[in-house]
N, C-alpha and C positions, 0 to 999 in steps of 0.2 A: 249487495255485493256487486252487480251487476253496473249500478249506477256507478260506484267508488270506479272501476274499471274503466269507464266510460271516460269520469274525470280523469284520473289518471292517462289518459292515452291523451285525452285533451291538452293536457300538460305536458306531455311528453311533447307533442306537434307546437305548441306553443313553445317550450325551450328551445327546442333544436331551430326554430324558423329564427328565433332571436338570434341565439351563437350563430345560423347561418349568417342572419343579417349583419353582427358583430365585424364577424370575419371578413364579408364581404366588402363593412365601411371601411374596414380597416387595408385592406387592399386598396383602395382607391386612395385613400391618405398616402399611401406609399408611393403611388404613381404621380401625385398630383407635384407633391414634396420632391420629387425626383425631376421632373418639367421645372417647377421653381429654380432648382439648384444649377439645372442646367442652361437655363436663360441667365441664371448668376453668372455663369463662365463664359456665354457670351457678351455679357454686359463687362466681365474686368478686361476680355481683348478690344472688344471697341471700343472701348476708355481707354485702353494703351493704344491704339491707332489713333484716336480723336488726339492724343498729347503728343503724339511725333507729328501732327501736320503743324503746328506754329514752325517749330527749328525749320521742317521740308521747306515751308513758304519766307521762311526768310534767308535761308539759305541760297534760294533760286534768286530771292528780290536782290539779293547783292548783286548777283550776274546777270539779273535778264528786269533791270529796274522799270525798261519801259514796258511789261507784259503784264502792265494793271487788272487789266481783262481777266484775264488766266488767276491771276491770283487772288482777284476778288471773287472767281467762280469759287474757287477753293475754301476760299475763310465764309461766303455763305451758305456752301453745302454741307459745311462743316459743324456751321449754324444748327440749321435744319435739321442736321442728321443728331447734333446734341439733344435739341427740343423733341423731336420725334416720337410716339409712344406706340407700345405695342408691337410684338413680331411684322403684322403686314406694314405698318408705317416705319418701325426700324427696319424692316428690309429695303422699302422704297428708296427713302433716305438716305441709306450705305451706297445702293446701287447707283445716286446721283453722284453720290460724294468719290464713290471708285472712276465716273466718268470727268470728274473732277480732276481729279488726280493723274489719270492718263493724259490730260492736257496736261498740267505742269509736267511731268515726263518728254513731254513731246518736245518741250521747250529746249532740252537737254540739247538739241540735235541740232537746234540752231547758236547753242553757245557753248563752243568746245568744252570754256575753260568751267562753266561748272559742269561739265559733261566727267571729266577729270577730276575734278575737286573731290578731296577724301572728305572730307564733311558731308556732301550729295551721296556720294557712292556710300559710305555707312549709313545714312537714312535710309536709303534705296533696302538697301539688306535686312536692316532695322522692318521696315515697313513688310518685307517680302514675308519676314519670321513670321511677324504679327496676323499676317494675311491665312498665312497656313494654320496658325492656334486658332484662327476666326472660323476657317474652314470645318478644322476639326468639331471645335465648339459648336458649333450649327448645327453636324452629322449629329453628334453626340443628343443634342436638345433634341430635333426632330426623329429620334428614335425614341426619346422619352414621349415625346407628343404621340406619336403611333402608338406606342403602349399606354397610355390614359385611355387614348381615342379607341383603341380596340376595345377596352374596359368599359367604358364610360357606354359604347352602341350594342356590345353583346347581350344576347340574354342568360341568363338572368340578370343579370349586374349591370344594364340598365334600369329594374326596378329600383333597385338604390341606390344607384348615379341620377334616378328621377326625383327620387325621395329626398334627398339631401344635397339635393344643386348642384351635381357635378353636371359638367359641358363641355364637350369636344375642345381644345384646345386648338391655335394658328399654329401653323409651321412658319421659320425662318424663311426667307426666304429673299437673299439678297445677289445681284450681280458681284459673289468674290471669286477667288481664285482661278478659274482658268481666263478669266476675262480681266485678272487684275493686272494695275499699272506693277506690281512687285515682279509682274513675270517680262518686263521688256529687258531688253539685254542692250547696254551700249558697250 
């Protein structure tokens, strides 16, 4: 009787360690999924910024044809920021690609007429939008990242963030919004 008892509670410690374990993988699938989904909504606004710099840069080439320099900074940070992988390497990259872009802005100031021009001036807006959904999208990932990362180092739930490969997650982290060329005013 005594031994049956014995097993039994043995079992009992054994179940419950499992459904802890269960629940506890199972929480981390949910944060991980949620980081994924959230670098997904950063990746479809930098694909809508990366596809408004061709029109921006030929828009400017029509007006400002001799500022090869500027423009070819732009189509190769543009480059770089396409090939780019991973939150610290796509942030680097945005943040060349936004100093990028603050040149061609600049350029604005030395030529009225596309300073003027409603094609520039809707880009410009165009671009400003996109800068704010990038922003947003960033906040939004790197709070998904903090809640993995909180998961992923506490205990217990680092015992099975160890057991089954889960690992700290990069934060975004790019020169946009209060430093972007979207917020110049002509």
């Amino acid at each position: 009787m005594t031994s049956t008892l014995i097993w039994i509670g043995v079992g009992g410690v054994v179940i419950t360690g499992a459904v802890w374990f269960i629940i506890e993988y199972n929480r981390l699938i949910k944060r991980r999924n949620n980081v994924k989904a959230s670098w997904g909504q950063i990746d479809v606004q930098l694909a809508r910024r990366h596809d408004l710099i061709p029109n921006l840069v030929a828009t400017v080439q029509g007006y400002a044809a001799y500022e090869q320099a500027t423009l070819q900074a732009v189509i190769v940070a543009r480059t770089q920021a396409l090939a780019a992988e991973g939150p610290a390497g796509r942030g680097a990259a945005e943040s060349v690609l936004t100093g990028a872009i603050q040149g061609l802005f600049g350029l604005a100031e030395a030529y009225p007429d596309l300073k003027a021009s409603d094609n520039f001036l809707a880009l410009q807006k165009e671009l400003a939008n996109t800068e704010d959904r990038i922003t947003y999208a960033r906040q939004f990932y790197n709070d998904a990242v903090l809640g993995l990362n909180n998961e992923v180092q506490s205990f217990p739930r680092l015992i099975v963030a160890g057991i089954t490969g889960f690992t700290a997650q990069e934060y975004f982290q790019a020169e946009l919004g209060a430093r972007s060329p979207a917020n110049v005013r002509f």
